[in-house]
N, C-alpha and C positions, 0 to 999 in steps of 0.2 A: 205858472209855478204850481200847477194842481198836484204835480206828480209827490213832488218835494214836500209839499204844501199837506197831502193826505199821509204821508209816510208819516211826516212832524207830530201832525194832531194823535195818529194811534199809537208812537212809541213814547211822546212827552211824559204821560204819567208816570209809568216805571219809572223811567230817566230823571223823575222829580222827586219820587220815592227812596232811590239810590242818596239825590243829594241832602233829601232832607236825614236821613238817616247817618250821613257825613256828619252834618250839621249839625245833631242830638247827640252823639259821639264826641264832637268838639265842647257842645254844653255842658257835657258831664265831665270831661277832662277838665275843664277852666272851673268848675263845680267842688271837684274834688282838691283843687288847690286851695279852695275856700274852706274846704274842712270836711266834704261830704264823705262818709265812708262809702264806696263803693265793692268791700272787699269780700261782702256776700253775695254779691252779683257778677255776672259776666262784666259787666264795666269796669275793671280794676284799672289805675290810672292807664297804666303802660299797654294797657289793650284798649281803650279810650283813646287815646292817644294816636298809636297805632292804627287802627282805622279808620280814623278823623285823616288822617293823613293821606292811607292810601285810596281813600272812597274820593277823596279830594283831586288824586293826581290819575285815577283811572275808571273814575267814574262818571256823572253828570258831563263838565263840560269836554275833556278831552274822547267820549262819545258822539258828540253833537259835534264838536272840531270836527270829526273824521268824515262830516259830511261835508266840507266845504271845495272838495274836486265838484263832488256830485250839484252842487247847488250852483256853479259853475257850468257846469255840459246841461243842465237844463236852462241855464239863461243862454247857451249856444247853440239849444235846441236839439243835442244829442241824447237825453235821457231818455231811457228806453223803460216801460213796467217789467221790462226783465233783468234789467237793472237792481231795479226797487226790489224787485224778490231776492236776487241776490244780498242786497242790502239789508234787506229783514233775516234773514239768514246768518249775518253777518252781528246783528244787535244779537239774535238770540243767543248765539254761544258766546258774547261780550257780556250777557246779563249773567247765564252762566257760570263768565270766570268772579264775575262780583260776588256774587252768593256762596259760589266755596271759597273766595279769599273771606267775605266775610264771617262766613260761620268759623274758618280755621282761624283768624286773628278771634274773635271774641272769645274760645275753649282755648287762647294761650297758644296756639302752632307759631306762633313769630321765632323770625333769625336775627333778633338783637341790634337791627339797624335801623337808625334815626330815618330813615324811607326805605319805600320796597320791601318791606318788614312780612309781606306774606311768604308762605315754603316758595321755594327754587320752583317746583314740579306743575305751577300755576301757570305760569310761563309757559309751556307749551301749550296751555288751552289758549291761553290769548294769541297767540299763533295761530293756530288754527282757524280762529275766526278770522283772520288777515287771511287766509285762502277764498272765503266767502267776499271778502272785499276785492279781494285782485279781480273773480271775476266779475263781478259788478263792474270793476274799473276797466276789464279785458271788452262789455261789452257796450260802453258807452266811447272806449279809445275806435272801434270797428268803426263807428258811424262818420268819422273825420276823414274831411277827403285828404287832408295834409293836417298831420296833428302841431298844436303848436308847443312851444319847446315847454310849457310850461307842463303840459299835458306828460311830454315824456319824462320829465325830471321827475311828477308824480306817480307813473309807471317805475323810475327805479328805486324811487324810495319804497314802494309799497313792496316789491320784490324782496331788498334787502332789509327793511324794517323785524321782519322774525325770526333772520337770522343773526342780525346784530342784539336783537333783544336777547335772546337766549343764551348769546357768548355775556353781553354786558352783565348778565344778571347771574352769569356760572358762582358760585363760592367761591369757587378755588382763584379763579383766575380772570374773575372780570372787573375791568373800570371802575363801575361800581363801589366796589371794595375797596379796592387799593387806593379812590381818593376821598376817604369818608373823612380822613384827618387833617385837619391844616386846612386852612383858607382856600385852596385850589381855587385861584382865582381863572385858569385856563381852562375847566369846567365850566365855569359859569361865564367864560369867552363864549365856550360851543353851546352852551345850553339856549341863550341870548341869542345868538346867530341864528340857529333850531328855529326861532320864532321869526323872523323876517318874512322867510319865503310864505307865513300862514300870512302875515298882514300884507304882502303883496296882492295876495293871492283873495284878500278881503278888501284891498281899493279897489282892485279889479272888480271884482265882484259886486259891490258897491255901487259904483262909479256909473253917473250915468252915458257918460264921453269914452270912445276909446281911450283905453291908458295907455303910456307908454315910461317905465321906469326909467327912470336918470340918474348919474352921480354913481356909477358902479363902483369906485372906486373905496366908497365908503363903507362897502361891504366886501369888499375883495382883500385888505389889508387886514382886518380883523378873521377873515375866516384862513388865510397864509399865516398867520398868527396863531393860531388856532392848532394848525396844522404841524406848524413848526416846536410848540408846547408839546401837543402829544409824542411828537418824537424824540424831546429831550427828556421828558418824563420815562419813557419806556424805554431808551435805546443808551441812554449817555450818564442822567443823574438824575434824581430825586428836584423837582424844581426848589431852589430856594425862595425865599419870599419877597427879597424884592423881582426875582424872574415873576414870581405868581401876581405880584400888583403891576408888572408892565402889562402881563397878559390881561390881566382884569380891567384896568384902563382902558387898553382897545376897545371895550363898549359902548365908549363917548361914540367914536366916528357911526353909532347907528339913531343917533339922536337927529341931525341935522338930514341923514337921508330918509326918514320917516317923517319929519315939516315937508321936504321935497317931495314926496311919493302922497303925503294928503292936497296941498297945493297943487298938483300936475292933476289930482283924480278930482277937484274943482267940491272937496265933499263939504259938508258941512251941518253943525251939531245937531240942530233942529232937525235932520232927515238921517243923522250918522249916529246915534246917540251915543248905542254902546260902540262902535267902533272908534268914536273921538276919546271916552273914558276909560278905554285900554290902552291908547298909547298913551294917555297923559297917566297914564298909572305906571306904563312902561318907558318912561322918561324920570318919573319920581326913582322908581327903586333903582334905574341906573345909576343916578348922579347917587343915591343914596349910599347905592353898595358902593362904586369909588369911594366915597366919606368914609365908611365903615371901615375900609380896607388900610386907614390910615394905622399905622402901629399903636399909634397912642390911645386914639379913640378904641378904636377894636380891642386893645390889651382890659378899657375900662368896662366898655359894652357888654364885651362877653366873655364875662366872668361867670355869667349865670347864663341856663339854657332858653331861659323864658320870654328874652327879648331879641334882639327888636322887630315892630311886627311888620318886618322886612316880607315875609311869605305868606305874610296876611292880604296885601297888597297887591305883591307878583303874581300869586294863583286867584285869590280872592277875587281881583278888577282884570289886571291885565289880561290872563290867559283866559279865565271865564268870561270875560266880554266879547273876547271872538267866538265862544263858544253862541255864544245868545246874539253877538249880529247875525249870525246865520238864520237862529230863529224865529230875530226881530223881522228879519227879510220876508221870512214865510208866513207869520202868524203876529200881524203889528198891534192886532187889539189884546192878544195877550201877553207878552214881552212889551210894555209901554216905556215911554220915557219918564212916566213919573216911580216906576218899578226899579229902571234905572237909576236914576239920581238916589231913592230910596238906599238901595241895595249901596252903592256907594259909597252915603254916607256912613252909615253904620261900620262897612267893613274898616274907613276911617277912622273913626271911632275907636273902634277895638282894635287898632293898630296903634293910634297915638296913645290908647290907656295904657299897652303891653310897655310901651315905650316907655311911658314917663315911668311904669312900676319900677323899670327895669333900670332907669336913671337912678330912683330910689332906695333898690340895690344897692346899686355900685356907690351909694351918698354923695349923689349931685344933689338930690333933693332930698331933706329931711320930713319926711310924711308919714305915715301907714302905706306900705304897697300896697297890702288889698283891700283896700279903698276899689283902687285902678285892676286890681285883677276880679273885681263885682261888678265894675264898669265893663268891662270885657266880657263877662257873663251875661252883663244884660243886655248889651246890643249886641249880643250873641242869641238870643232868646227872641230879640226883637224881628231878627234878621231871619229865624226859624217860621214867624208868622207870617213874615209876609211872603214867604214862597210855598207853604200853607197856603196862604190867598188865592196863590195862582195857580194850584194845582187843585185849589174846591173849584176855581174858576171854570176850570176846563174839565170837570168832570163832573158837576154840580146837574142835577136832570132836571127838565125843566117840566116835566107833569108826570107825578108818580102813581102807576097804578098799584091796584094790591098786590098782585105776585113782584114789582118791582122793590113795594113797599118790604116785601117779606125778604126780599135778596140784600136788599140794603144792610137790615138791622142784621141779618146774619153774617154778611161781611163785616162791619164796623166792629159786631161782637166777637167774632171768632176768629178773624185779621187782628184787631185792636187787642183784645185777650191773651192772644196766643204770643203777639209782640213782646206785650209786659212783663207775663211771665217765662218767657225765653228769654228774656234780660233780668231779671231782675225776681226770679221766681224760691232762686236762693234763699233771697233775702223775705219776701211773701209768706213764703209757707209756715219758718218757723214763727213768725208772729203770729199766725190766724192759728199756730198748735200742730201742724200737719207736721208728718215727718216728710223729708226733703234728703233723698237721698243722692242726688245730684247726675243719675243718668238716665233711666230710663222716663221721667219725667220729660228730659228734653225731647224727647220723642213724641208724646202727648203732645207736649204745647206746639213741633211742628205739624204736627199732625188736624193741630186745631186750626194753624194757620190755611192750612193745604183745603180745610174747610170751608174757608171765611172763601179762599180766593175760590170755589167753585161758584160760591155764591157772585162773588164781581164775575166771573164768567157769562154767568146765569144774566148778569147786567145788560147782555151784551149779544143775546140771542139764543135762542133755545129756553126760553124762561121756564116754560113747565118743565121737560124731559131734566135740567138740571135741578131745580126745586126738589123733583120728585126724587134723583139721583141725592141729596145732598139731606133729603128727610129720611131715605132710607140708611144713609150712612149713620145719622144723627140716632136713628133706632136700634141699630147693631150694637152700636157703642154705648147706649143706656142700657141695653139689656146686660151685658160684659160687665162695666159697672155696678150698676146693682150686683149682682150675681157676687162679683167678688165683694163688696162690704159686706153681705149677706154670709160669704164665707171666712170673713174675718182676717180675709189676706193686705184692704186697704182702709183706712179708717174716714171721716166722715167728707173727704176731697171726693170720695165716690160718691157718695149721696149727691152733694150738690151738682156733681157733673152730669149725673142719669138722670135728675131731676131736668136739669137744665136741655140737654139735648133731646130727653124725651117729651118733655112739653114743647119745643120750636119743632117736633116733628110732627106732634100731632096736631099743631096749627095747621099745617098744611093739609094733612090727609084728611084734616075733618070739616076745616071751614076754605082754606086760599085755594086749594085744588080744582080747575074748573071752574072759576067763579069769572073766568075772561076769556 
């Protein structure tokens, strides 16, 4: 597994960076229900929200999902390092489409929908990086003397995946849209289905016995169901709702072939961790949602937006768990099962507080809700440290010299800094007296961050040639600085900043330079 295994270790931090930043997005949204004003920051609820949501559904784990072909052809012996470059190729214009959904959701670009909430025109980058994938996947299908069907089925998903994504996601006239209303319970038939072929495709994977799937039938009549829904939907009638709860029902028959498909692959918890706590998370929200789907219940449930933490659960456990069996596979001292179980509970947690808030809503229970939505916040909080932990874990250095020393503290400060105040710098300024005029600042603080990360570069090879690139930048900018307070165009944010990058610069030119 070196191939897989080396890929994992140098894209995980990003990939952790993304989720925590999910994660801090969702804190401040559950935050601001408690009262916090966020509305001189970039965090206003509905852009909190908004990208807790889509950092969630396109970010961390459905990333790491899209390597489970590839973690496959190297347990069959077909991965090629031309592969892997493909593949890194493939992360880079994925991190890409993150960073401009995320900066466009935080400056407010959202289209007003409960998901998918970045612009239309995002969608083509993420396409594009599926070009990067194909051939990755074009050059690990070459090495088979006879491919197996599992291989070509993922051949034609990857082909049609950018084209189906850009029609689903048109305004005018995609899926998407058209069933944001109403229970569509026949969506969430195909959404569910969607997921089978990944956990097939993770016993396999898994498993240390040849597998051999059984019981097709149990997938055959809900995805003909499926099939049959989207046609009466688009072709005949608008489905009514008991049509949408027969179709939603159909998702029992994937309970019984998912016990068959873990029994047949002989797996089990102590070696399966996270792949045992995604189906039993994806057996929860099934029987769940049928419950939910009942008129009465559902008429009382959701009445409010806030419950129940039905998609705390489904994305939370079930689909993130396939996402991290892949990387429990490659990397077990860091993906542990005690990480597991942890991560778990918590997202539990904050799914049963959402719940009961959300019973107390509707007055099943007579209490304070946000009791339960501080509950929510803090094993929301809790659940931010510990993937924290895993991410100082795997990047933590284990003997620091002084030009490392000096990269560090420049990254933490001018990374960490530049963070703060690109969220929340709104709100910073007028407290400390500065004037804040809400544009050209933001360019600064990315400007600081683009700093900090030359420094993590610097981490990571070439320590002098970047130090020295990163003190001359730091000098440029003191002197610009100065100059302007001096000229009375900026007031006392320039002192501190010329100050600031002119002393870390002349750290270096005078004492860390050549001292190793």
């Amino acid at each position: 597994m070196a191939l897989l295994k080396t890929f994992l270790n140098d894209e995980l931090p990003l990939a952790l960076v993304w989720l925590i930043f999910g994660l801090i997005a969702g804190l401040v949204y559950s935050l601001e229900i408690l009262g916090l004003d966020g509305s001189q920051t970039l965090f206003s609820p509905e852009r909190a929200r908004s990208l807790h949501i889509s950092l969630m559904l396109y970010g961390f784990f459905p990333l790491l999902l899209s390597l489970l072909p590839f973690a496959l052809f190297e347990k069959e012996g077909v991965l090629s390092v031309n592969a892997i470059a493909h593949l890194r190729r493939y992360f880079v214009v994925w991190n890409l489409f993150l960073l401009f959904m995320s900066m466009a959701l935080l400056f407010g670009n959202m289209r007003g929908l409960p998901f998918y909430d970045f612009p239309y025109q995002l969608n083509f980058l993420l396409a594009f990086s599926g070009l990067f994938y194909l051939l990755a996947l074009i050059d690990a299908l070459r090495r088979y003397e006879k491919r197996p069907l599992w291989v070509n089925v993922s051949l034609i998903t990857v082909v049609a995946a950018p084209i189906v994504l850009v029609i689903l996601m048109n305004p005018q006239y995609g899926q998407v849209e058209q069933t944001l209303v109403g229970p569509h319970g026949d969506n969430t038939l195909g959404m569910s289905f969607a997921l089978l072929p990944l956990y097939y495709l993770l016993v396999k994977l898994v498993s240390k016995e040849p597998f051999a799937p059984r019981w097709h039938i149990l997938w055959i009549v809900p995805l003909s169901g499926y099939i049959i829904s989207l046609y009466i939907r688009n072709f005949i009638h608008p489905l009514t709702y008991n049509e949408e709860w027969f179709f939603q029902y159909l998702t029992l028959l994937y309970l019984p072939l998912l016990w068959r498909w873990w029994h047949d692959g002989a797996l089990k918890f102590e070696y399966n961790p996270y792949l045992f706590f995604s189906i039993i998370a994806f057996v929860f929200v099934d029987i769940e949602g049928n419950i939910l789907f009942i008129p009465q219940i559902r008429e009382l449930i959701h009445r409010n937006d806030l419950v129940v933490g039905h998609a705390h659960i489904a994305m939370g456990i079930a689909v993130a768990f396939m996402a991290l069996t892949i990387v429990h596979r490659s990397l077990p001292a860091l993906m542990t099962r005690t990480f597991a179980t942890l991560w778990t509970t918590l997202i539990a947690l904050m799914a049963l507080s959402l719940s009961v808030a959300g019973m107390v809503e509707t007055g099943w229970i007579h209490t304070d809700a946000q009791l339960f939505f501080g509950g929510r916040s803090l094993f929301g909080f809790l659940l931010i440290l510990i993937v924290f932990q895993v991410l100082w874990h795997r990047i933590k250095p284990q003997h620091i010299t002084l030009i490392e020393g000096y990269h560090w503290i420049g990254f933490l400060s001018d990374t960490g800094g530049g963070l703060i105040l690109l969220l929340a710098g709104g709100w910073i300024f007028p407290v400390m007296g500065w004037h804040f005029s809400g544009t050209y600042e933001y360019v600064i603080f990315a400007f600081m961050i683009g700093t900090g990360i030359v420094h993590w570069t610097g981490l990571h090879g070439d320590a002098e040639r970047l130090a020295a690139l990163s003190a001359t930048i730091r000098s440029l900018v003191a002197s610009v600085f100065a100059a302007l307070y001096m000229a009375g165009t900026l007031d006392t944010i320039a002192v501190l900043v010329a100050f600031y990058d002119g002393v870390y610069a002349m750290i270096y030119w005078l004492y860390v330079r050549g001292r190793e």
